[in-house]
C-alpha positions in Angstrom: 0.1 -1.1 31.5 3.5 -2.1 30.7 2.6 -4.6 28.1 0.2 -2.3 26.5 2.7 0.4 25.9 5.2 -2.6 24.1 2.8 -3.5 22.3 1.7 -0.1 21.3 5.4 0.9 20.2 6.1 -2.8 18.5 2.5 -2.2 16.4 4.3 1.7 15.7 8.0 0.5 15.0 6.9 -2.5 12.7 4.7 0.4 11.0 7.8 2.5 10.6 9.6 -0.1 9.2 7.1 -0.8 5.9 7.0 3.4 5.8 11.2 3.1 5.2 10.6 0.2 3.0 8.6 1.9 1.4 10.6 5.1 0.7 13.5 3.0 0.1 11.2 1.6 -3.1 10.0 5.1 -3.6 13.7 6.8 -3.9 14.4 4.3 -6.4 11.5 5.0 -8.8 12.5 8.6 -8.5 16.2 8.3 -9.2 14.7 6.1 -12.4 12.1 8.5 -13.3 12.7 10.7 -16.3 9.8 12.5 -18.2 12.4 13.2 -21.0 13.0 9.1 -21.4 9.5 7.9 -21.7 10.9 4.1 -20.9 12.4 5.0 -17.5 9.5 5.0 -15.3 9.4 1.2 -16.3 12.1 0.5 -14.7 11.4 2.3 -11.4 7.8 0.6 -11.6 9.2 -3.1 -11.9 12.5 -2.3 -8.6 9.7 -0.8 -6.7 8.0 -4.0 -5.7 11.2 -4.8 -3.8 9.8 -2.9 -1.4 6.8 -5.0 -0.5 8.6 -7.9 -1.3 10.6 -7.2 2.1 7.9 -5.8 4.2 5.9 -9.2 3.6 8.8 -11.4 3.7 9.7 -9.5 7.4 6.6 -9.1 8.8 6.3 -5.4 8.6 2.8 -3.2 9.3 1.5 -1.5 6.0 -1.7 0.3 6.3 -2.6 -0.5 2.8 -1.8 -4.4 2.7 -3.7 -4.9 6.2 -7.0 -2.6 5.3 -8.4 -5.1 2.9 -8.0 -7.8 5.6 -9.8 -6.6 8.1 -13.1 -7.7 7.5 -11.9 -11.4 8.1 -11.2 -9.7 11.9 -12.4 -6.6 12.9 -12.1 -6.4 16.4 -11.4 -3.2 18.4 -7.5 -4.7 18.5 -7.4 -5.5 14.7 -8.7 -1.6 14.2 -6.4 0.0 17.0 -3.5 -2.3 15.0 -4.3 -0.4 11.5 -4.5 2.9 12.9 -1.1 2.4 14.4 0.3 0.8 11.3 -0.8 4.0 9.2 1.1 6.0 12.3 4.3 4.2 11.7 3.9 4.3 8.1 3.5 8.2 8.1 6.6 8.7 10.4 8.6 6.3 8.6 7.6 7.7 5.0 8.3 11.5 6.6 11.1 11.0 8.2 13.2 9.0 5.1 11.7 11.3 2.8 13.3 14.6 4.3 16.0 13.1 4.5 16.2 11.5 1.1 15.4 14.7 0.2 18.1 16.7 1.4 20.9 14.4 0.8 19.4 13.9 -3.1 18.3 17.0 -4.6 18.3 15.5 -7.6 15.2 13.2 -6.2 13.6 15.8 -4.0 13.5 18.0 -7.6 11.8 14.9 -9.1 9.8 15.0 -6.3 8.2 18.2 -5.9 7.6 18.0 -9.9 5.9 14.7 -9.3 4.1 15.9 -6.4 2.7 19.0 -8.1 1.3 17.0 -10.5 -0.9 15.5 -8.2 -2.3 18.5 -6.6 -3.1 19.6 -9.7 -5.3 16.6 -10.8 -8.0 17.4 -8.6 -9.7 15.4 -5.5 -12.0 13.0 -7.8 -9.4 12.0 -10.0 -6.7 11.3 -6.7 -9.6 9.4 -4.9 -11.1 6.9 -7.8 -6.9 6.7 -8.9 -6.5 5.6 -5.4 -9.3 3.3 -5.2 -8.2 1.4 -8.1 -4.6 1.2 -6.5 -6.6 -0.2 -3.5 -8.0 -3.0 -5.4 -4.8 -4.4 -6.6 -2.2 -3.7 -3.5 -5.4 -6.2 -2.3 -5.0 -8.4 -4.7 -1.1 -8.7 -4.3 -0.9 -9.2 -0.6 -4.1 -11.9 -1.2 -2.1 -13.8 -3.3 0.9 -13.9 -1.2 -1.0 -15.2 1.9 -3.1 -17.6 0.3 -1.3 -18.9 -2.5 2.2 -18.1 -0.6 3.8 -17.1 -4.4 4.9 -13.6 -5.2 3.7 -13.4 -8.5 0.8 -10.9 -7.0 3.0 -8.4 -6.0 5.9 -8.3 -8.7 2.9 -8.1 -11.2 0.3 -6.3 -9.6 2.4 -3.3 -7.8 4.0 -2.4 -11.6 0.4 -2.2 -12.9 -0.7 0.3 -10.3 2.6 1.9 -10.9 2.4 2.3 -15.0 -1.0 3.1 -14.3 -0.5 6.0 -13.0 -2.9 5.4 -9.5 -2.3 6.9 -6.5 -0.5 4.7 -3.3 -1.3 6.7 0.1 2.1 5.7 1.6 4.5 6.6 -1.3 2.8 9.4 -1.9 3.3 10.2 2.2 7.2 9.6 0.8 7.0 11.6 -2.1 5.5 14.9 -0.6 7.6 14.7 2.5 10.8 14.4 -0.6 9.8 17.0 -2.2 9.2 19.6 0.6 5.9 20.5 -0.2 3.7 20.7 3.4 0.6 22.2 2.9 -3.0 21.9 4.4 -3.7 21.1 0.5 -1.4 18.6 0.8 -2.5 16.9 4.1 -6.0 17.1 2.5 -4.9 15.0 -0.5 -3.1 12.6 1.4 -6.0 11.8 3.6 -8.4 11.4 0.5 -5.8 9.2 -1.2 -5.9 6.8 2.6 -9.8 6.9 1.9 -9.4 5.8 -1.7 -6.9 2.8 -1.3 -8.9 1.5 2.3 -12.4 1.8 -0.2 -10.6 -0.3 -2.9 -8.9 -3.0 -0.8 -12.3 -3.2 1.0 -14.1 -4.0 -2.5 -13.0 -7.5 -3.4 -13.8 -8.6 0.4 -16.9 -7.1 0.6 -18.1 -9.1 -2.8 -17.0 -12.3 -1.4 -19.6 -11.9 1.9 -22.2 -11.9 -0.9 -21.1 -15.0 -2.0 -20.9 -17.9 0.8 -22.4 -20.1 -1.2 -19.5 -21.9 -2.7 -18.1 -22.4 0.7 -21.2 -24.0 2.1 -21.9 -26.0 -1.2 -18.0 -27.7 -0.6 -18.8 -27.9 3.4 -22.2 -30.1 2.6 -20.6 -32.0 -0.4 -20.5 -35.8 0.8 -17.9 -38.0 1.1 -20.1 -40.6 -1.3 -20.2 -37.6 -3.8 -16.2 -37.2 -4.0 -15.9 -40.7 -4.4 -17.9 -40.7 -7.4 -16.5 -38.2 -8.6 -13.3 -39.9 -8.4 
């Protein structure tokens, strides 16, 4: 029993850590972000990777670089693991986020203009904008663990950015920054979740249609590669 609760807090803490990370990254594109400058938000979109850069370099839990890796393991640990890691995330995200917040106003005014914005969008647009972020917050963490380069993330996370598509977890920063708690708000949040775990789920979900190349280079003979050679 004593075990399981460690391991329950460790899974929680190491989510809490990516959620400051990533509110760290988040105050940064806010203290850049100037609608009046139309360059700004460039600036804030290429520091913001710094943030992910960390949390993979650590080891930290984020819900939305896990999700797409869970069809490679999906047992009733790997699932209890996620759902802990978004936890962590939200607490972390909350809790640096009121307190940016108060000690910025400055940020927590960018914030809630940022964050109103959102709201306003509608639930289709936040859920295909998320599901697009999904996709490459995939790509980005895929590339780090398989081709162990970081060229993914300081590419891929600006694109989502300057894009304009929704990440679940800064946006968890964002509204908690800017004050605004709602049931509207709790509802958007959730849908942007969905819409990131449905995009990070695509690319891996393609792949189990295509075994084929694996078992091809499984069967291929050594006479073959020779002759090859």
């Amino acid at each position: 029993m004593k075990n399981l609760v460690l391991s329950v807090v460790s899974k929680i803490v190491d989510g809490f850590l990516a959620g400051m990370m990533i509110s760290l990254g988040g105050a940064v594109y806010l203290a850049c972000y100037d609608p009046s400058t139309p360059y700004s938000r460039f600036i804030g979109a290429f520091l913001f990777p710094l943030a992910l850069l960390c949390i993979c370099w650590r080891g930290y839990a984020l819900y939305t670089g896990k999700i797409g890796l869970v069809l490679e393991k999906h047992t009733k640990e790997d699932v209890s693991l996620l759902l802990l890691c978004l936890l962590g995330n939200a607490i972390g995200t909350v809790a640096f986020g009121y307190l940016i917040g108060w000690v910025l106003p400055s940020l927590k005014e960018t914030a809630f203009t940022l964050c109103s914005a959102k709201l306003e969008q509608g639930y289709l647009f936040g859920l295909l904008r998320a599901f697009l972020c999904g996709i490459l917050v995939y790509l980005s963490i895929d590339v780090f663990k398989n081709n162990h380069t970081i060229a993914g993330i300081l590419f891929c996370i600006p694109a989502f950015i300057l894009s304009g598509y929704e990440h679940s977890i800064a946006d968890m920063f964002y509204f908690a920054a800017s004050g605004i708690a709602s049931g509207e708000a709790f509802l958007y949040l959730m849908l942007i979740v969905a819409g990131n775990s449905l995009g990070a789920l695509l690319i891996p979900s393609l792949k189990l249609l295509r075994p084929r190349e694996k078992k091809e280079a499984a069967e291929e003979s050594p006479e073959e590669v020779s002759e090859e050679k």
